[in-house]
TORVOTOR-192918 format. One record per residue (C-alpha): residue in three letters; x, y, z. Coordinates in steps of 0.001 Angstrom, whole numbers, padded with zeros to 6 digits, always signed. Example, Ala and Ser with C-alpha at 12.3 -4.5 7.8 and 13.67 -1.06 7.14 Angstrom:
2
ALA+012300-004500+007800SER+013670-001060+007140
//
This chain:
442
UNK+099774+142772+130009UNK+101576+140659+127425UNK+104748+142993+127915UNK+104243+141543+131729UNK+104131+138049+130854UNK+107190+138553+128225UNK+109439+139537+130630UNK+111483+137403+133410UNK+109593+139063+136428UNK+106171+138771+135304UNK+107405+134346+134631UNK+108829+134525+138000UNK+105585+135948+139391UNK+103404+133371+137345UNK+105726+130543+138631UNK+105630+131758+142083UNK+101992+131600+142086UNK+101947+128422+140169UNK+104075+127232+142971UNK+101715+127702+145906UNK+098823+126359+143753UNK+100350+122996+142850UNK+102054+122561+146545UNK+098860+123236+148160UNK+096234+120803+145492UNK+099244+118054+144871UNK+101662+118107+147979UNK+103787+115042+146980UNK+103618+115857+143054UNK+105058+118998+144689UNK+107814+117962+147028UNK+109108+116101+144299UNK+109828+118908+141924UNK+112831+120125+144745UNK+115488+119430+142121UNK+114488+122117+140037UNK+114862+124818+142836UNK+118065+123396+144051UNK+119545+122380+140473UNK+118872+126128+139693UNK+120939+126846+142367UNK+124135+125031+141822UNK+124065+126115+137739UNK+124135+129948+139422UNK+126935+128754+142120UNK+128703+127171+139448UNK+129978+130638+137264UNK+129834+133142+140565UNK+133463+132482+141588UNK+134833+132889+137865UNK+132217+136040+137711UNK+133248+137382+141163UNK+137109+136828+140239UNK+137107+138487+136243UNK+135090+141433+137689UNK+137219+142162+140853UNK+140471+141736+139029UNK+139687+143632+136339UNK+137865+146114+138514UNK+141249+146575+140101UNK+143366+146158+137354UNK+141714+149376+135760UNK+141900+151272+138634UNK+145644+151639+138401UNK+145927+153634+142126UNK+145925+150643+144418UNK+145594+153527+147071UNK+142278+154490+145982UNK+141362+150719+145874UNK+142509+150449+148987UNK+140590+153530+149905UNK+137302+152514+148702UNK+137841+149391+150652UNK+138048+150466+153543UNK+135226+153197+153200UNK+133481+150018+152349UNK+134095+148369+155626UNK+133920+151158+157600UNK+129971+151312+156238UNK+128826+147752+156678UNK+130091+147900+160439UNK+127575+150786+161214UNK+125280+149246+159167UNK+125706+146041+160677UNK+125299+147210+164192UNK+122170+149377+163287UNK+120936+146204+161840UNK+121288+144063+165319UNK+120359+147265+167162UNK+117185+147200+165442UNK+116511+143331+165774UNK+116815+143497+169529UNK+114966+146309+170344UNK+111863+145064+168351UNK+112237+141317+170177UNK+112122+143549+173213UNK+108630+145418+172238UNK+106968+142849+170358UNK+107943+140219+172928UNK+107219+136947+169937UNK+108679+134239+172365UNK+106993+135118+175590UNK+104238+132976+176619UNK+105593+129481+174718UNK+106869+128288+178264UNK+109283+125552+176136UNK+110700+123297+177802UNK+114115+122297+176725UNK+113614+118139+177783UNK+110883+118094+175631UNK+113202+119549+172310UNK+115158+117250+169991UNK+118947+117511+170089UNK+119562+115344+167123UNK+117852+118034+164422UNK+120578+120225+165213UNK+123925+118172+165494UNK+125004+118993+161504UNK+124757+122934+162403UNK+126214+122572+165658UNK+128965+120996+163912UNK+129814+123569+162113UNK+129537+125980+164109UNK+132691+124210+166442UNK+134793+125561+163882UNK+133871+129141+164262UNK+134659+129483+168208UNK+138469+129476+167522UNK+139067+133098+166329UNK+142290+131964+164774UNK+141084+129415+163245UNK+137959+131786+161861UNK+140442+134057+160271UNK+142593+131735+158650UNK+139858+130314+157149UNK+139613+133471+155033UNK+143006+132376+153690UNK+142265+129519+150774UNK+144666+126711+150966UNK+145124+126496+147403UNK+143732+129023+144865UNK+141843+126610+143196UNK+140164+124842+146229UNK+138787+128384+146789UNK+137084+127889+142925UNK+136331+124310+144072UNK+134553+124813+147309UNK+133167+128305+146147UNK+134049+130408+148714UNK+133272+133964+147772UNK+135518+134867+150661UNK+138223+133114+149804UNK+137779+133871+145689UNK+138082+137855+147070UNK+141201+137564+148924UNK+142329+135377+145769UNK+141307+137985+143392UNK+142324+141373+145708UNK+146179+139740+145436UNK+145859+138850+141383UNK+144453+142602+140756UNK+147079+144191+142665UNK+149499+142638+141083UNK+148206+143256+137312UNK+147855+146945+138696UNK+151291+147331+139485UNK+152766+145688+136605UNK+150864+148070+134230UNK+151786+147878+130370UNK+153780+144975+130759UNK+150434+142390+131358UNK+148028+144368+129421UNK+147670+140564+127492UNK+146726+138877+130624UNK+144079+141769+131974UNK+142507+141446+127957UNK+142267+137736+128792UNK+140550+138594+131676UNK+138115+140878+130581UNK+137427+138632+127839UNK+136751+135955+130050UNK+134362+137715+132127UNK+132159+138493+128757UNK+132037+134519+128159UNK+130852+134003+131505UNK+128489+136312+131794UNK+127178+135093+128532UNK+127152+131559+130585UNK+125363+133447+132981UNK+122560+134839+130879UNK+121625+131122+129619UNK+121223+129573+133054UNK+119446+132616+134259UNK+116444+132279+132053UNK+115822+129245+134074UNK+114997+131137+136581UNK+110955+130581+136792UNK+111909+127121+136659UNK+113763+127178+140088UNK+111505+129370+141547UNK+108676+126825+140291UNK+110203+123950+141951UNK+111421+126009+145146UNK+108289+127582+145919UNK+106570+124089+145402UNK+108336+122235+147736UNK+107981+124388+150483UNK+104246+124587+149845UNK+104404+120615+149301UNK+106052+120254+152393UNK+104435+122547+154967UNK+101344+122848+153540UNK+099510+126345+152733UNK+098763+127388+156723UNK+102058+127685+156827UNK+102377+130270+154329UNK+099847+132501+156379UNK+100509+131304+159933UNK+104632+131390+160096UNK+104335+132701+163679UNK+105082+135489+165487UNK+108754+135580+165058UNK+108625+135254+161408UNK+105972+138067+161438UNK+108025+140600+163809UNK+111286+139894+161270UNK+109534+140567+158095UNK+108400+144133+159756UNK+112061+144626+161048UNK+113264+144466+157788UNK+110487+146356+156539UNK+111657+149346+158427UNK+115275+148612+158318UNK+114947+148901+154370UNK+112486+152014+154178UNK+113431+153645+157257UNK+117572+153384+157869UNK+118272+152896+154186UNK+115979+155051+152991UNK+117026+157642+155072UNK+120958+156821+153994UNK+119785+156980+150121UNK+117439+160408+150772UNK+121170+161828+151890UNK+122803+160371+148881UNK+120325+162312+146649UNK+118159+159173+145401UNK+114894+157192+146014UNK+115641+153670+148056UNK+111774+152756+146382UNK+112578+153379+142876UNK+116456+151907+143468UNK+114126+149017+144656UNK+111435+149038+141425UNK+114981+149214+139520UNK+116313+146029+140784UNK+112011+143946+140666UNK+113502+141435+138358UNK+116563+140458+140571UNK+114319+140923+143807UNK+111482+138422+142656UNK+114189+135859+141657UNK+115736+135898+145305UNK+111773+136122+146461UNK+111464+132502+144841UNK+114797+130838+145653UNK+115550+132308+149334UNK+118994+132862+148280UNK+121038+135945+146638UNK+124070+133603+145549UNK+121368+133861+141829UNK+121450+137494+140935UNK+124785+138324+141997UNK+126621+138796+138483UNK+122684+140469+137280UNK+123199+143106+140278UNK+126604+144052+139521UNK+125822+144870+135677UNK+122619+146959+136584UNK+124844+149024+139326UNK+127492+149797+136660UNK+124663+150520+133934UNK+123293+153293+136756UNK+126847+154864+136143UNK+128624+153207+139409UNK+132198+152589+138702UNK+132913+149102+137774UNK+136136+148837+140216UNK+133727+150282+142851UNK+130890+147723+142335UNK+133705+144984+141845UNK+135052+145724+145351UNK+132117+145970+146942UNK+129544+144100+146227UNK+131622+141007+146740UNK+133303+141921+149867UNK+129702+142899+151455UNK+128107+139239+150625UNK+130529+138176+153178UNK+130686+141533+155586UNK+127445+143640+155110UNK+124659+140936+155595UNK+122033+143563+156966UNK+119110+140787+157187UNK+121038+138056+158581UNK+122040+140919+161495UNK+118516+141549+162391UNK+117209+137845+162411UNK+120967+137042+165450UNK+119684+139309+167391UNK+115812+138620+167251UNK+115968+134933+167000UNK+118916+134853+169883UNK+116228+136662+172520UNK+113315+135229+171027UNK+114853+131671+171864UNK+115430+133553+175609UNK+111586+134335+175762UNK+110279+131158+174552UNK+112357+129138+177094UNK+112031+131800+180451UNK+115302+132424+180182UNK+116166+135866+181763UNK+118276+138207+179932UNK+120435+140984+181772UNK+121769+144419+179863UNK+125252+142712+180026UNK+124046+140224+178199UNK+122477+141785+175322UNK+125410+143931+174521UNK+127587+140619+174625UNK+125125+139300+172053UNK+125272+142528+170060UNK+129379+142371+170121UNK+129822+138252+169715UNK+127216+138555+166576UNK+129229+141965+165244UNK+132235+139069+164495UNK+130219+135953+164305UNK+128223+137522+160803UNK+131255+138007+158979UNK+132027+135196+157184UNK+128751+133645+157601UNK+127967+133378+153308UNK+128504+130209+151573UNK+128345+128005+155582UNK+125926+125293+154934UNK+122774+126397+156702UNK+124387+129777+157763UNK+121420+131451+159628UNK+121696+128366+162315UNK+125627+127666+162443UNK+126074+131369+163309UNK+123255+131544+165556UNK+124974+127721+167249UNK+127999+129699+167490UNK+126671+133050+168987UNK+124633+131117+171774UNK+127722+129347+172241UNK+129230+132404+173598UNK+126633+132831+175664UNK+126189+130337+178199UNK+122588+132112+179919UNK+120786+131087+176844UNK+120497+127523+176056UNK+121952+126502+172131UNK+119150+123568+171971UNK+116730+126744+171450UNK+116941+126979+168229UNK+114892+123814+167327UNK+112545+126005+167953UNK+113346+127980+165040UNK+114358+125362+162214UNK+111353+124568+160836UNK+110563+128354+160125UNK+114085+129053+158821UNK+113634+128518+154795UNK+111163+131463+155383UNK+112978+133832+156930UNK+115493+133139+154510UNK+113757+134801+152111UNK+113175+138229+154438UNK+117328+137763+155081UNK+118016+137374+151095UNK+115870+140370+150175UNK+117263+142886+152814UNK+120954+141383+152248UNK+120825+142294+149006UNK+119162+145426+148900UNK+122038+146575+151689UNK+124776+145546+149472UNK+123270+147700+146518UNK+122680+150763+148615UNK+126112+150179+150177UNK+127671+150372+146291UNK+125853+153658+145889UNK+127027+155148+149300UNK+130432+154080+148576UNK+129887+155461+144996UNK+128797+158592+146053UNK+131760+159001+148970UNK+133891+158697+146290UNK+132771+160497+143800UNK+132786+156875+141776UNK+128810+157575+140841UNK+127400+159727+137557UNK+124744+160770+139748UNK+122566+162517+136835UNK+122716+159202+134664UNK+121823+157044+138116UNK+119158+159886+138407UNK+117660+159238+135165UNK+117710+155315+135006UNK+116155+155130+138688UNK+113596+157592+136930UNK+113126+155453+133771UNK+113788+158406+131444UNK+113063+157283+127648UNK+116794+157890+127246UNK+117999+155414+129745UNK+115374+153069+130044UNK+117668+150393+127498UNK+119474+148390+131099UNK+120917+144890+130524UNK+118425+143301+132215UNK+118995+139824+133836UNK+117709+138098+130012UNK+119768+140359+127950UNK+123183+139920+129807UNK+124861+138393+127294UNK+123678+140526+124704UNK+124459+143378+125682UNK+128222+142338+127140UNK+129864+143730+123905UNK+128689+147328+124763UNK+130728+150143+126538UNK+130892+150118+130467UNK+128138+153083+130703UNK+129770+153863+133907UNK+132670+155312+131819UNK+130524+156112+128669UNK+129044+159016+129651
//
């Protein structure tokens, strides 16, 4: 018991329940602690670009065949798009059987247009398919940094580690420097994350504060019909993907508790991105590998998000009457395909890609998804939980495909062997950033 309240799981548990307690006895008390939650937030946003950028150019840098960086790239791509499409596959066909909007009989005169005009908004700017794609394209390197763009800061970074790759011996100064730097920020990293139970604390509290402790057990039957969609999506496709790979998607999953319960708590994955990356190299993943890819799918492989386009789009279709033929189910199924990429880092993402998916499709009406904002933060949490767990099984499929994966050390740390159980966990980051990479120690 004390080992559980020592480490940074069993304090984000204790301030998760704390949470709930004091939003539910002292609602205002608790709508007031919302800086803590959101500070946490922008002290994690503030070191992922330099973390993303030191890992994937060194990554890269190390590699030295840009062809097998290039390879793993697009084996990378290649999986989130069949991923992707499972993912919206599965959304649909469970809004279909479960039916959650059908009976509400909304009107749409009765629905406030105003709520929705800031996602709207944004969601002009991804209709123009140009315009989309040059967006991936920074203007200046360091307005990518500025804005924090993870997109951006991996096109950035792809283009810096190519070019240290090629240039070898000659700039083995400059990838030191790098390397280097990446230590100091993770160091950076490992102070703000023992705030974590903090953030959680005030995150958890607010929403508690704010719509009050029914809401917590009565979300609805959308939010209820998501959270078992990604409850099979996780244990049933990716399960299924990891059996194949020769590992255990539940004890990949009790591997990664600490990292899960701080996305749990904040609703976002933006906190334990640097945490994941160390934990998939210390399983004996490559460190170019996880550099490639674990960036590149918090853009392109956002499994979660996939489900709740689909769901959402025909549960807005039910709620309202609004018929929905077979053509226009695979249009939604192909206009979401490109509308999710991209979608990380958009201010209120979930709703400016659904705004821009309806959009597309003029049958079903956009002012819907009033509907669905007050319920969002929620399903945000279902969304953060399955994206990341997709990106971390994607690393180990990609691993495995190429042969980038020591699968008996992965074996034995999934297992907890008393030989491997020492993993830099999420408190002991910077400690333990002098130490070999273990993917290449063993």
């Amino acid at each position: 018991m004390l080992k559980f309240f020592n480490s940074l799981f069993g304090r984000v548990v204790i301030a998760l329940v704390a949470g709930i307690v004091i939003g539910a006895l002292f609602p205002h008390f608790a709508q007031s602690l919302r800086p803590l939650g959101d500070g946490f937030l922008k002290l994690i946003k503030m070191v992922i670009g330099p973390i993303v950028f030191c890992v994937v150019v060194s990554g890269m840098a190390h590699a030295g065949d840009l062809k097998k960086v290039g390879r793993v790239g697009l084996k990378a791509v290649v999986y989130f798009e069949i991923m992707t499409t499972i993912a919206l596959v599965i959304g649909a066909v469970l809004a279909y059987v479960t039916r959650p909007g059908v009976g509400m009989n909304i009107d749409l005169h009765s629905l406030d247009a105003a709520s929705l005009a800031t996602y709207t908004e944004h969601a002009k700017s991804l209709k123009d398919t140009a315009a989309f794609l040059l967006k991936i394209i920074p203007d200046t390197a360091i307005d990518a940094f500025a804005k924090g763009d993870i997109l951006q800061i991996l096109v950035f970074s792809v283009l810096v580690g190519s070019a240290l790759s090629l240039l070898g011996p000659r700039v083995q100064r400059v990838n030191g420097l790098i390397d280097e730097l990446a230590q100091v920020f993770f160091r950076v990293m490992s102070f703000i994350i023992k705030l974590a139970p903090l953030g959680v604390l005030g995150a958890i509290a607010f929403t508690t504060g704010t719509y009050g402790v029914a809401s917590l057990k009565q979300l609805g039957m959308l939010v209820v019909v998501f959270y078992a969609s990604c409850i099979v999506f996780v244990t049933v496709v990716l399960g299924v993907v990891m059996r194949l790979a020769g590992f255990s998607i539940f004890k990949l999953i009790r591997y990664l508790r600490e990292e899960l319960s701080i996305v749990l708590g904040t609703a976002s994955s933006d906190a334990v991105l640097p945490q994941i990356m160390r934990k998939l190299e210390w399983m004996g993943v490559k460190d170019s590998t996880v550099g490639l890819v674990i960036p590149t799918g918090y853009s392109f492989n956002l499994d979660g998000f996939s489900i709740y386009l689909t769901l959402a789009v025909i549960f807005i279709a039910q709620a309202t009457n609004t018929p929905l033929s077979m053509h226009d189910l695979i249009v939604v199924v192909l206009v979401s395909l490109i509308t999710s990429k991209g979608a990380h880092g958009i201010p209120g993402s979930a709703i400016v890609i659904l705004a821009a998916t309806l959009s597309a499709i003029p049958a079903i009406p956009v002012l819907g998804l009033v509907l669905i904002l007050p319920v969002d933060w929620f399903v945000g949490i279902a969304r953060a939980l399955t994206n990341l767990i997709g990106n971390c099984v994607a690393t180990v499929i990609v691993g495995v495909w190429e042969n980038d994966i020591d699968k008996a050390r992965a074996r034995r740390v999934l297992n907890l062997d008393s030989d491997y159980r020492f993993v830099p966990t999420v408190t002991d980051l910077g400690e333990d950033a002098g130490h070999v990479n273990p993917a290449h120690a063993v």
